[in-house]
C-alpha positions as a Markdown table, in Angstrom:
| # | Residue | x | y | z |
|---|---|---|---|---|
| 1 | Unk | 155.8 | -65.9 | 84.7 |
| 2 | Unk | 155.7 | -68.3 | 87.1 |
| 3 | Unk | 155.2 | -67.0 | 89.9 |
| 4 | Unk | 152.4 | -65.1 | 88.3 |
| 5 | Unk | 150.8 | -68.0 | 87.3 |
| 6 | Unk | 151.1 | -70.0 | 90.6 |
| 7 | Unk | 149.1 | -66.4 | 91.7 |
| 8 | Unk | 146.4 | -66.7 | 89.5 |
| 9 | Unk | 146.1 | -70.5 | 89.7 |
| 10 | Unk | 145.8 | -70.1 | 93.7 |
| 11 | Unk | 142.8 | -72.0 | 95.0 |
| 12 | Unk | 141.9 | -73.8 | 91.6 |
| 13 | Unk | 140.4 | -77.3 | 91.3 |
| 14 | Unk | 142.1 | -78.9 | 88.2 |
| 15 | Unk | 139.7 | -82.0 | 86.9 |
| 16 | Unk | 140.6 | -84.5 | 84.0 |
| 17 | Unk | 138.5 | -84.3 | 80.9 |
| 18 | Unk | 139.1 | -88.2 | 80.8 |
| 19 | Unk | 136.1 | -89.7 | 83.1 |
| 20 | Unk | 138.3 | -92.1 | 85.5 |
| 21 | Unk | 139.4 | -95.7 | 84.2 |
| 22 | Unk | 139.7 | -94.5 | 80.5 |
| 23 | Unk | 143.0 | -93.9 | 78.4 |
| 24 | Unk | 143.7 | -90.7 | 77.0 |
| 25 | Unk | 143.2 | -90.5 | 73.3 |
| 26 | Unk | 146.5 | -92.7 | 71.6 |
| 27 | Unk | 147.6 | -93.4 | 68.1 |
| 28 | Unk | 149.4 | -95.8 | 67.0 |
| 29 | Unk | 153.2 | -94.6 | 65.9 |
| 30 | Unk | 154.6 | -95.9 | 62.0 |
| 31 | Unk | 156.5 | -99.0 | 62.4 |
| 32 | Unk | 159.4 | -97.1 | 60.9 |
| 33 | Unk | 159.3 | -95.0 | 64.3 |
| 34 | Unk | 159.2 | -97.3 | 66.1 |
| 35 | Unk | 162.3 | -99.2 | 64.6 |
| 36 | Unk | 164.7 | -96.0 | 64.7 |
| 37 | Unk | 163.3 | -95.4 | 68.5 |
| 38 | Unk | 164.1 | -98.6 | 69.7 |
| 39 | Unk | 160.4 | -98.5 | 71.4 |
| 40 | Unk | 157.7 | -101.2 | 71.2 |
| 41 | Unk | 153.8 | -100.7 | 71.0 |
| 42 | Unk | 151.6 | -100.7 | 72.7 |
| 43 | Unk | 153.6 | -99.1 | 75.6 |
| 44 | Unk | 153.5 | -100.0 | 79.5 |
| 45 | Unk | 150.2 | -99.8 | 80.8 |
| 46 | Unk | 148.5 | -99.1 | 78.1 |
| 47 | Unk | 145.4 | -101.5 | 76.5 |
| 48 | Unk | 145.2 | -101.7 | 73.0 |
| 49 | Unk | 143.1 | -101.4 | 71.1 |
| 50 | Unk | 141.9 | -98.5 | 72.8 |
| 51 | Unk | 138.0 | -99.5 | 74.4 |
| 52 | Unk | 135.3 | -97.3 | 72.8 |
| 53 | Unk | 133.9 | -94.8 | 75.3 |
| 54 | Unk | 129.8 | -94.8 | 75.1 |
| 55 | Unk | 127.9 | -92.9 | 76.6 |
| 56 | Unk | 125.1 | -93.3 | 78.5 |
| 57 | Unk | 123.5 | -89.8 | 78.9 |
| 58 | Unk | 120.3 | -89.6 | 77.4 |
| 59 | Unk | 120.3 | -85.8 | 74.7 |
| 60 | Unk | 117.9 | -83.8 | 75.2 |
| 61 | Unk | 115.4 | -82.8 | 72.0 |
| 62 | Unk | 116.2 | -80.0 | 69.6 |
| 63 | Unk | 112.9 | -78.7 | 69.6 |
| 64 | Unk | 109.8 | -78.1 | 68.5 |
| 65 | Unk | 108.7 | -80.2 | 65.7 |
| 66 | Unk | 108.1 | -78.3 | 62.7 |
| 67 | Unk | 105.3 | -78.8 | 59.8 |
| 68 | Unk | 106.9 | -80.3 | 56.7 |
| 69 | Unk | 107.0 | -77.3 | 54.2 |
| 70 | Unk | 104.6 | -78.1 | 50.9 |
């Protein structure tokens, strides 16, 4: 399997869906988990809360307009 995949993979560009200098999507673990782990939030390297993403592409239209129906 592997070696058929490194086969079919040959030559491919991987790209993240993340646009560079953004997180990937986190959520924040129960206390309770976080207890019984022994881990602590927000982890290394991580800001939280997460910044909001906005874009700035301007949509297109959806169409036409259409005359209101009497």
């Amino acid at each position: 399997m592997k070696q058929e995949f490194k086969d079919r993979t040959e030559g491919i560009a991987w790209a993240s869906m993340i646009p560079d200098g953004n997180q990937p999507p986190l959520y924040e673990p129960p206390t309770e988990f976080l207890k019984a782990t022994g881990q602590s939030w927000p982890p290394k390297g991580v800001t939280w809360p997460v910044p909001p993403i906005v874009s700035t592409e301007q949509l297109g239209t959806t169409g036409s307009a259409l005359a209101p129906v009497t």
